[in-house]
C-alpha positions in Angstrom: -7.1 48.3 -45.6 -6.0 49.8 -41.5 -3.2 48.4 -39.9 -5.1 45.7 -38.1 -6.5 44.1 -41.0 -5.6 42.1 -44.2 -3.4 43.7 -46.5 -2.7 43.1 -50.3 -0.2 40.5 -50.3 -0.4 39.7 -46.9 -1.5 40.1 -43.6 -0.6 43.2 -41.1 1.2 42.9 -38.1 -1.7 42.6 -36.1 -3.4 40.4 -38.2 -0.3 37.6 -37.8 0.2 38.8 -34.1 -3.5 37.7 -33.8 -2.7 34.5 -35.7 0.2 33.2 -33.9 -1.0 34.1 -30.8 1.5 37.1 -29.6 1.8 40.6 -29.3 2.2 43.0 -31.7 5.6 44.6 -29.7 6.7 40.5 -29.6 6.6 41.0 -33.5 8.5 44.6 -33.7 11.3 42.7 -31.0 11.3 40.5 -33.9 11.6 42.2 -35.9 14.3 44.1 -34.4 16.6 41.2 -33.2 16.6 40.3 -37.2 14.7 36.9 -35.7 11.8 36.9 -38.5 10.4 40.0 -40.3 7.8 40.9 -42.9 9.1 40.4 -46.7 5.7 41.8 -48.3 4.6 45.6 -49.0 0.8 46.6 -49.6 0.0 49.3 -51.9 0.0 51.9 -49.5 3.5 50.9 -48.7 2.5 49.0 -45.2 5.1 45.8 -45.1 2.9 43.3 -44.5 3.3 39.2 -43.3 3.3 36.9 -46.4 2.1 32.9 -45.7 6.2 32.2 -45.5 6.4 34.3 -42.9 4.0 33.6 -40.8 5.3 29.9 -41.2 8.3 31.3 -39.7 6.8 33.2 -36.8 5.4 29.8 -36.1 8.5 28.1 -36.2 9.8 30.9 -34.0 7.4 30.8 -31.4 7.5 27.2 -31.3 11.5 27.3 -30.4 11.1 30.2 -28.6 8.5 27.8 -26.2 10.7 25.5 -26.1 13.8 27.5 -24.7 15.8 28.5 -27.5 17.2 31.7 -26.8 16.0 34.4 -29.5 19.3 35.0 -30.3 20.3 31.4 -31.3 17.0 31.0 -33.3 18.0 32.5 -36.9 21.0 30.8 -37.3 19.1 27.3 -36.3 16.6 28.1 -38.5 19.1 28.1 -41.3 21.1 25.5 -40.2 21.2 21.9 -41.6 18.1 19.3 -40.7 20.5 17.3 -38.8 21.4 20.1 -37.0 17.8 21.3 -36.3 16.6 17.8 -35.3 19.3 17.3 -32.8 18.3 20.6 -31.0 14.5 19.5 -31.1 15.5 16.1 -29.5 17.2 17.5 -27.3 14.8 19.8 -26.4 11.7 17.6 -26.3 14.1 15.8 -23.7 14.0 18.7 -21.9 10.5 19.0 -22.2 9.9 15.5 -21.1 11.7 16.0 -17.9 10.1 19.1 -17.4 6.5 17.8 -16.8 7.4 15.0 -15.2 8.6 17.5 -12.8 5.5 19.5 -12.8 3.3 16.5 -12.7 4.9 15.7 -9.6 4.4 19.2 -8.4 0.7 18.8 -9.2 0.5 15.2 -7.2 2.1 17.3 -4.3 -0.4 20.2 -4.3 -3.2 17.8 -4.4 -2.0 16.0 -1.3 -1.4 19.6 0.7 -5.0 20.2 -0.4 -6.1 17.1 0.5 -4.1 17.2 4.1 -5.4 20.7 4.8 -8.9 19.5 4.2 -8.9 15.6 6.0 -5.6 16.2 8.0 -4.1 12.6 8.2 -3.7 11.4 4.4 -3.9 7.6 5.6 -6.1 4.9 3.7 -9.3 4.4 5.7 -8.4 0.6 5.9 -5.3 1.2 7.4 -6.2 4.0 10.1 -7.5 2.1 13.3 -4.0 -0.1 12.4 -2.0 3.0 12.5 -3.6 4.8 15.5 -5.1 1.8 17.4 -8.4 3.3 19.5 -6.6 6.8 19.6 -8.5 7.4 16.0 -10.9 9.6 15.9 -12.1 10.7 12.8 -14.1 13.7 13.8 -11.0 15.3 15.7 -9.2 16.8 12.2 -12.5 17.7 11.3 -12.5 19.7 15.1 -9.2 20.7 14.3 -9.7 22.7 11.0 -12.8 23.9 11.8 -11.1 25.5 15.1 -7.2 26.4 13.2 -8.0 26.1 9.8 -6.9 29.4 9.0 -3.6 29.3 11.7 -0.1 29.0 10.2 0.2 26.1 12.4 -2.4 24.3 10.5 -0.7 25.3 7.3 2.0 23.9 8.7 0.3 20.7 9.7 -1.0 19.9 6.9 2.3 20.9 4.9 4.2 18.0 6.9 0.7 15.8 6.9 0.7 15.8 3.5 4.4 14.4 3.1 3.6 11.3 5.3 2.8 7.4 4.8 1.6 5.3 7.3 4.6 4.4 8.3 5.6 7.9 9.1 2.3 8.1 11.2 3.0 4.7 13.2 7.0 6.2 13.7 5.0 9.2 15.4 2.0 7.7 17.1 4.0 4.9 18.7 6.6 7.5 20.8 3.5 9.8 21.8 1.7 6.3 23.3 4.4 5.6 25.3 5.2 8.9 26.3 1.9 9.1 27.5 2.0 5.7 29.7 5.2 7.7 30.8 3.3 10.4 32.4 0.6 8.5 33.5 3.5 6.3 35.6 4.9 10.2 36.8 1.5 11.3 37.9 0.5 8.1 39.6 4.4 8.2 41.1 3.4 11.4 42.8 5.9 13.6 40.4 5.6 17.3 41.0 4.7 20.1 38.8 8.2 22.3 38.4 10.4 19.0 39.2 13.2 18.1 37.2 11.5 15.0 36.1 8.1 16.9 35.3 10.1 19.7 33.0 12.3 16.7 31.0 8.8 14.8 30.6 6.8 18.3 29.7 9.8 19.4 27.6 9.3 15.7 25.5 5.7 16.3 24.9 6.4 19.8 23.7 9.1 18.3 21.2 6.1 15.5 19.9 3.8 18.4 19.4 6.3 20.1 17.3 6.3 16.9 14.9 2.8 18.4 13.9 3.6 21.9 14.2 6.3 24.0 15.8 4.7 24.7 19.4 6.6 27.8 21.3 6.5 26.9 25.7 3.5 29.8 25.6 1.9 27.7 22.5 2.2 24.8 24.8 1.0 26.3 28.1 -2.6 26.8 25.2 -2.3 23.5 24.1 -2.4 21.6 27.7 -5.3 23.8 28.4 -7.6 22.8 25.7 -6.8 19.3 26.7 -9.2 20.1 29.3 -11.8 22.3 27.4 -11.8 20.7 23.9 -14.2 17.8 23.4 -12.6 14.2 23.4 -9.0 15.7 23.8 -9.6 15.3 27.9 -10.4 11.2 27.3 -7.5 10.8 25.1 -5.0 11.3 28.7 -8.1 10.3 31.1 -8.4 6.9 30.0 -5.0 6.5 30.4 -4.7 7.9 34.1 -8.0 9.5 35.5 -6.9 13.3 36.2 -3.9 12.8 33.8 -5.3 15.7 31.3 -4.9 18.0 34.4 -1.8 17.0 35.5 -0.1 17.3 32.6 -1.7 21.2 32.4 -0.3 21.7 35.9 3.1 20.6 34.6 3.3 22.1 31.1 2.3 25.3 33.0 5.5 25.1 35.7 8.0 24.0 32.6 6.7 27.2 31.1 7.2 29.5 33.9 10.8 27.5 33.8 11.2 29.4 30.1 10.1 32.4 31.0 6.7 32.4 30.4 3.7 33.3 32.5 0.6 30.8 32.1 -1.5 33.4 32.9 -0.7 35.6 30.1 0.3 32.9 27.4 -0.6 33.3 23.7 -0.7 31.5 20.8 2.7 33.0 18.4 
């Protein structure tokens, strides 16, 4: 019989290696380290795996999953049951923990995936208490289709999928009033450039960069499509007719105030 199969007395390496479910070089490491070897011979002098062996590569494999160093794993095999039940408590233990761990890793990649696709991971009966008449459940939808593959979106969603409604309220309450705020500056007669329009352009950069970190030059972009992008115009308008263009005109003169020409501003 060749290497690979069954030999007299036992099985080749690569039978058992096919067996257990490992390499034939895990065996030879083994084999090696003194950790479990073959005790049969075929008659063309091959050693080969007897059915005690391979009970032990099992037994190997199985300690080996479960974190016992290789080097430890002899002596634990021959150690007293008390001994060897103590280390597999202590081990399942481990192994407890461990996917608790992972299945809370898994809940967390489901959310991300679920906030990259929806955007705002709040219960549909809770979202127009949440967000009052500033929901819109076609502007995500906008959104992805428009960033979906930005790292700001990534980034969006990463944080989106992190918060409860309560998180969403502690953000959508500020922006509300910081809007009635620059409503109140617009129909106060504030200027563009002022140091009143820069602190209040400056505060609606920092909101924006609860979503996503948004650069002066991101935000100069940003107060633009409020005047392009459909429904995003309303959300200020309503407010304070003309408010959507305001605010462009004073994002645009707290930019230059950075360093930043409108004219040539990108999205980083």
């Amino acid at each position: 019989m060749d290497e690979q199969g069954r030999a007299e007395g036992g099985v080749t390496v690569g039978r058992a290696a096919a067996e257990i479910g490992v390499s034939v070089r895990t065996l030879h490491h083994w084999d090696e380290l003194g950790v479990a070897h073959p005790s049969g011979r075929n008659q063309s002098g091959y050693r080969s795996y007897l059915p005690v062996d391979i009970a032990r590569l099992r037994r190997v494999l199985l300690l080996r999953d479960l974190g016992v160093p290789l080097a430890r794993i002899p002596a634990l095999l021959s150690a007293p049951a008390a001994e060897r039940r103590a280390e597999l408590t202590q081990r399942r233990r481990e192994l407890g923990d461990t996917i608790k761990r992972l299945e809370a890793v898994a809940r967390s990649v489901d959310r991300l995936l679920e906030a990259d696709e929806v955007g705002v991971l709040v219960p549909e009966e809770e979202r127009q208490a949440v967000f009052s008449d500033d929901w819109n459940p076609t502007m995500a939808e906008t959104a992805r289709a428009r960033w979906g593959d930005s790292a700001q979106w990534a980034e969006y969603a990463e944080r989106s999928a992190t918060r409860t409604p309560d998180d969403w309220r502690a953000l959508v309450g500020p922006m509300r009033d910081l809007v009635d705020e620059l409503a109140e500056a617009k129909r106060a007669g504030v200027v563009a450039g002022s140091e009143t329009a820069n602190t209040l352009a400056e505060r609606h950069r920092a909101a924006l960069s609860e979503y996503f970190h948004c650069t002066p030059s991101m935000h100069v972009i940003t107060g633009r499509l409020a005047l392009t992008e459909p429904g995003m115009a309303d959300t200020y308008d309503r407010i304070d007719p003309g408010l959507a263009a305001w605010l462009s005109l004073v994002i645009d003169a707290n930019a230059r105030n950075h360093g930043v020409d409108p004219d040539t501003a990108v999205w980083e």
